[in-house]
ZAZAVEX-415009 format. One record per residue: residue in three letters; y, x, z of N, C-alpha, C in turn. Coordinates in steps of 0.02 Angstrom, whole numbers. Example, Ala and Ser with C-alpha at 12.3 -4.5 7.8 and 13.67 -1.06 7.14 Angstrom:
2
@type: Ala&n_y: -284&n_x: 660&n_z: 390&ca_y: -225&ca_x: 615&ca_z: 390&c_y: -165&c_x: 660&c_z: 390
@type: Ser&n_y: -112&n_x: 642&n_z: 354&ca_y: -53&ca_x: 684&ca_z: 357&c_y: 2&c_x: 645&c_z: 394
This chain:
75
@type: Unk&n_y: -59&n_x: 42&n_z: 0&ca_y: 0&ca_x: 0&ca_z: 0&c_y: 62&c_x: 45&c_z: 0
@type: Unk&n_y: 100&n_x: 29&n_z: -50&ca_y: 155&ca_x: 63&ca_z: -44&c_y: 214&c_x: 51&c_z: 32
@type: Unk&n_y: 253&n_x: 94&n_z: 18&ca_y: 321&ca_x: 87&ca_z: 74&c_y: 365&c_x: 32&c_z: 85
@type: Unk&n_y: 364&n_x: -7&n_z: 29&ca_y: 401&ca_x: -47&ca_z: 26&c_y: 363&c_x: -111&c_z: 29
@type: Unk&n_y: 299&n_x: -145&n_z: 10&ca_y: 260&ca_x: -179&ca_z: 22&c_y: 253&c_x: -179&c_z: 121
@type: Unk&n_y: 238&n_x: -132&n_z: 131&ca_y: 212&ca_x: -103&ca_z: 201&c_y: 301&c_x: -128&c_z: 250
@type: Unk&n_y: 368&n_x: -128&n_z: 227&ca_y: 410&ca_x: -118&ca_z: 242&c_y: 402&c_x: -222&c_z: 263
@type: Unk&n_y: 385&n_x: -244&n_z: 200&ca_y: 390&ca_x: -323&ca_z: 188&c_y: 328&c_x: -349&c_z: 229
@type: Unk&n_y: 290&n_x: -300&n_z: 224&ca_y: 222&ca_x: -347&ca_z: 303&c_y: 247&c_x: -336&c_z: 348
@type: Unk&n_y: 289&n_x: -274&n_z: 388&ca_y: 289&ca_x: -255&ca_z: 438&c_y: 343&c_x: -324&c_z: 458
@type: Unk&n_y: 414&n_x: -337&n_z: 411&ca_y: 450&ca_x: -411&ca_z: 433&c_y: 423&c_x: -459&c_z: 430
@type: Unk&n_y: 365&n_x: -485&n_z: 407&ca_y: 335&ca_x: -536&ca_z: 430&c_y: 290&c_x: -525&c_z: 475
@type: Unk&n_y: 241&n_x: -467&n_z: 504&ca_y: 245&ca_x: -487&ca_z: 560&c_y: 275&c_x: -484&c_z: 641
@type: Unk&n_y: 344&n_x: -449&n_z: 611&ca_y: 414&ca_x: -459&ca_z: 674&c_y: 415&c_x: -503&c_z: 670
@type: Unk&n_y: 403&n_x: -566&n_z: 606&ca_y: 424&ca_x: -634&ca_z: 617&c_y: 364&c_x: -680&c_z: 646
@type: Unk&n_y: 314&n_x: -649&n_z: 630&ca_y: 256&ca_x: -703&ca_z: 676&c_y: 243&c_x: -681&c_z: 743
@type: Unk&n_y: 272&n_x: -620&n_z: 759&ca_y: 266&ca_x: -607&ca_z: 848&c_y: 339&c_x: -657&c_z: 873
@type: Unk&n_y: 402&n_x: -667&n_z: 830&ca_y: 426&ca_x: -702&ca_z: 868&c_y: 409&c_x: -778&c_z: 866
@type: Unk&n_y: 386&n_x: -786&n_z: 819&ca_y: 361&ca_x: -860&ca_z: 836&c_y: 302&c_x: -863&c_z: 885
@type: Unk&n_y: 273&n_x: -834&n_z: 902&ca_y: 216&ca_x: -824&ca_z: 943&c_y: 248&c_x: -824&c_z: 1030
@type: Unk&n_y: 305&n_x: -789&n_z: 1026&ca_y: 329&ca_x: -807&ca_z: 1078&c_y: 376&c_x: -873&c_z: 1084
@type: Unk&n_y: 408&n_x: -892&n_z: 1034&ca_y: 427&ca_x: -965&ca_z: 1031&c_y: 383&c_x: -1019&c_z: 1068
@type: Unk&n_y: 317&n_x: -1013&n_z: 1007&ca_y: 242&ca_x: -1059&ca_z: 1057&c_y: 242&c_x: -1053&c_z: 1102
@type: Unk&n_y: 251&n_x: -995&n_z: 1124&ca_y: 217&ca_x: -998&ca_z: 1201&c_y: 267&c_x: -1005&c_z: 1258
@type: Unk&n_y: 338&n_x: -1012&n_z: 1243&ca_y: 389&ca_x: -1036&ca_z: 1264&c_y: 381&c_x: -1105&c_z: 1293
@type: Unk&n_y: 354&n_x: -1148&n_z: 1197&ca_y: 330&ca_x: -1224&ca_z: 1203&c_y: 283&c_x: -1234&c_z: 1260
@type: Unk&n_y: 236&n_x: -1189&n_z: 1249&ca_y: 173&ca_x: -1229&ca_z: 1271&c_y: 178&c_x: -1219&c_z: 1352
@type: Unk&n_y: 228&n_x: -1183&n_z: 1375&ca_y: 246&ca_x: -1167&ca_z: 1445&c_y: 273&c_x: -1231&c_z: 1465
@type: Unk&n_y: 318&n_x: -1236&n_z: 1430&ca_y: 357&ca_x: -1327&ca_z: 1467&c_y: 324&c_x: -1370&c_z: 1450
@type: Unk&n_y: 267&n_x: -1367&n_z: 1411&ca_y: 230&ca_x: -1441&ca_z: 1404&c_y: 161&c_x: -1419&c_z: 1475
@type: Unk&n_y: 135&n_x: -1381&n_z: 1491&ca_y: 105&ca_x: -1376&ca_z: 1545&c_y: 156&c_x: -1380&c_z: 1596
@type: Unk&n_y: 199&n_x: -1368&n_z: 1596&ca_y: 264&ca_x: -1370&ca_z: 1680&c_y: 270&c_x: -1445&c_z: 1668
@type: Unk&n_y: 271&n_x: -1479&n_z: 1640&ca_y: 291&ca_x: -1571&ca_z: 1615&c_y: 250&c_x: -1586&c_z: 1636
@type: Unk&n_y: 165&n_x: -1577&n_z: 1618&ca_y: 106&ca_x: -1604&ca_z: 1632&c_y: 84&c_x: -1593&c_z: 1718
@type: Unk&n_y: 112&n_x: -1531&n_z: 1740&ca_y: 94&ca_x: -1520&ca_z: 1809&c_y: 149&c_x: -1530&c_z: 1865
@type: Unk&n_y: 203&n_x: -1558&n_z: 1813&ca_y: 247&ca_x: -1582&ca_z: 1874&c_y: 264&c_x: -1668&c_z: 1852
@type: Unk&n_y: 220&n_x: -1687&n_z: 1843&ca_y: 207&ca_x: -1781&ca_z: 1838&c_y: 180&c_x: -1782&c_z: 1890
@type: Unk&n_y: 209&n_x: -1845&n_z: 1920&ca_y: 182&ca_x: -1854&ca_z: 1998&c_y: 87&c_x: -1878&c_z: 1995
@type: Unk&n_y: 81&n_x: -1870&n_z: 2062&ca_y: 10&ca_x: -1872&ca_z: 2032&c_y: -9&c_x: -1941&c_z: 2030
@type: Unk&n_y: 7&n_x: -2011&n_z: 2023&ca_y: -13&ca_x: -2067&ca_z: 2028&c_y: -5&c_x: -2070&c_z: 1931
@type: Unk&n_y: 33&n_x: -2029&n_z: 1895&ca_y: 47&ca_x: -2031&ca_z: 1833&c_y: -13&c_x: -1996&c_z: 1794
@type: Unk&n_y: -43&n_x: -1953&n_z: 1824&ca_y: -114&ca_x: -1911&ca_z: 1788&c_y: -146&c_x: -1952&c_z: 1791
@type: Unk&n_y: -190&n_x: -1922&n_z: 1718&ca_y: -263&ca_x: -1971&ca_z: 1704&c_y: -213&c_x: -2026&c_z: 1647
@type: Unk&n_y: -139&n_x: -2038&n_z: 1631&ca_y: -109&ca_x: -2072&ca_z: 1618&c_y: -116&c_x: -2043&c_z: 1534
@type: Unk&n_y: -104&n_x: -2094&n_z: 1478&ca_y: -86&ca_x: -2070&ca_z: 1395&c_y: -35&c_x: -2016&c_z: 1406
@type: Unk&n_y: 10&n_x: -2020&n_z: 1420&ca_y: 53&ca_x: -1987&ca_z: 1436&c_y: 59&c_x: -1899&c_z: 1441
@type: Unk&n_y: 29&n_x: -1899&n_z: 1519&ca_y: 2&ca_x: -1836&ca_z: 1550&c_y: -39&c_x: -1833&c_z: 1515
@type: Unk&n_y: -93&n_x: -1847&n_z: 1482&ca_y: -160&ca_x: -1817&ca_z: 1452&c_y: -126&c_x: -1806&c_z: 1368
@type: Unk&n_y: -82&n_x: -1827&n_z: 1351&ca_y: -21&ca_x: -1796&ca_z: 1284&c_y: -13&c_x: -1733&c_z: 1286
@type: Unk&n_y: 16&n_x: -1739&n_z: 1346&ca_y: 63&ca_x: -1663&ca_z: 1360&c_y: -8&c_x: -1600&c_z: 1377
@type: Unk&n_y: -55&n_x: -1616&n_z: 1399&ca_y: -123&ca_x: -1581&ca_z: 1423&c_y: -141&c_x: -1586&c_z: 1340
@type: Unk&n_y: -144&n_x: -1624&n_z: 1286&ca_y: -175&ca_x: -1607&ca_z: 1235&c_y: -118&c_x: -1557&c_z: 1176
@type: Unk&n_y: -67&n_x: -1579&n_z: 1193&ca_y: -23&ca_x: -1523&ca_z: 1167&c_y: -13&c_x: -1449&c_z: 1190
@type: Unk&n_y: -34&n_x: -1465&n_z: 1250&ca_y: -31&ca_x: -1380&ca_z: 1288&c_y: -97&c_x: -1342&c_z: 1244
@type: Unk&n_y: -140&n_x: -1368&n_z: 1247&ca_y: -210&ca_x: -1351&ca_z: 1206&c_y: -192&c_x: -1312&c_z: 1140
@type: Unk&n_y: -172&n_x: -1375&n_z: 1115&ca_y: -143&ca_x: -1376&ca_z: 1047&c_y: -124&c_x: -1292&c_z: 1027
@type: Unk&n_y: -64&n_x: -1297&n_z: 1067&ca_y: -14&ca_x: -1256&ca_z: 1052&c_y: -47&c_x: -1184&c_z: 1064
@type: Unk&n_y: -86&n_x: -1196&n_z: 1126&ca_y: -131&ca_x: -1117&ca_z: 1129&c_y: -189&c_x: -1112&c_z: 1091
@type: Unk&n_y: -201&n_x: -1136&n_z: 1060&ca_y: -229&ca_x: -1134&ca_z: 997&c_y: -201&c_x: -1104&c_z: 928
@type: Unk&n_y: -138&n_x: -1145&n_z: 937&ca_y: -94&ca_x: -1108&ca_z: 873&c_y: -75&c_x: -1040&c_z: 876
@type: Unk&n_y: -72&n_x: -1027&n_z: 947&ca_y: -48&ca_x: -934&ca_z: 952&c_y: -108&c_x: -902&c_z: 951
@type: Unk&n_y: -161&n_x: -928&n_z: 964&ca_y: -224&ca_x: -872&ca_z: 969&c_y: -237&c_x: -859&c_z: 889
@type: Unk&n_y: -237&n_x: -924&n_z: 863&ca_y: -235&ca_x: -910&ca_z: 795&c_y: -177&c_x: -864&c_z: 740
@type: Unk&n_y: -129&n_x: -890&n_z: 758&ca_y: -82&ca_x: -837&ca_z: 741&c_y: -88&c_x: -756&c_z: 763
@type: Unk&n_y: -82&n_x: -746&n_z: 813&ca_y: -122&ca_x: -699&ca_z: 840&c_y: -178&c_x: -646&c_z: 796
@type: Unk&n_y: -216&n_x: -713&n_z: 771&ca_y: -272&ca_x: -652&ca_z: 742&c_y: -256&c_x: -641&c_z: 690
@type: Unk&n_y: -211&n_x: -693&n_z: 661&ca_y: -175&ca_x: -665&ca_z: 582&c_y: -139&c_x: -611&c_z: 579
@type: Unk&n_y: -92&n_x: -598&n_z: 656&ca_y: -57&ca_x: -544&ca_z: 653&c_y: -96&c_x: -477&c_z: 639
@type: Unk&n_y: -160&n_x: -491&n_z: 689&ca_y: -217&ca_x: -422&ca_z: 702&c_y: -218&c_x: -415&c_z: 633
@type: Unk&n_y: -253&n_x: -451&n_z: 613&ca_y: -280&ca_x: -439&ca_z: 537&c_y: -249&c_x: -409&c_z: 479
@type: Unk&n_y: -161&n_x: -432&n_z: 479&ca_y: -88&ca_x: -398&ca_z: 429&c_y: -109&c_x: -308&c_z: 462
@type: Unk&n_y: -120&n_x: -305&n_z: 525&ca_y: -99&ca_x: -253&ca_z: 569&c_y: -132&c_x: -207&c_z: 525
@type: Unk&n_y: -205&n_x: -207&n_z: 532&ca_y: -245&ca_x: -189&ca_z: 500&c_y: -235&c_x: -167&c_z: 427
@type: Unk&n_y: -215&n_x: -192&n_z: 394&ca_y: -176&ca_x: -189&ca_z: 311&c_y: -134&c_x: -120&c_z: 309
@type: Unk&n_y: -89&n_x: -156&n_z: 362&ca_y: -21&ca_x: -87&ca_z: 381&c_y: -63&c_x: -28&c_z: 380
């Protein structure tokens, strides 16, 4: 890979480590939401939303994640 190819992976993945920390920004206040609903509200659509979005979302960074590994690898 040339220098300049190598120059253009290396900014995308500065740009998927910061979205990676974006997610996990998200997925922090949707678990702080879910664990600070009073507890007569758990077990509720609601709370079990915010518990399936927290999932969600750590899902999306592990995955991202391995895409990064994988560019890394290229570099």
């Amino acid at each position: 890979m040339n220098a300049k190819r190598r120059r253009e992976l290396n900014k995308i993945i500065e740009t998927l480590n910061e979205t990676v920390s974006q997610l996990e920004d998200l997925e922090s206040e949707e678990w702080d939401a879910a664990d600070n609903m009073p507890e007569s509200m758990w077990g509720t659509e609601k709370h079990e939303r915010l518990e399936e979005n927290g999932d969600t979302l750590s899902d999306c960074i592990q995955d991202i994640e391995d895409v990064i590994g994988n560019l890394e690898e290229v570099v």
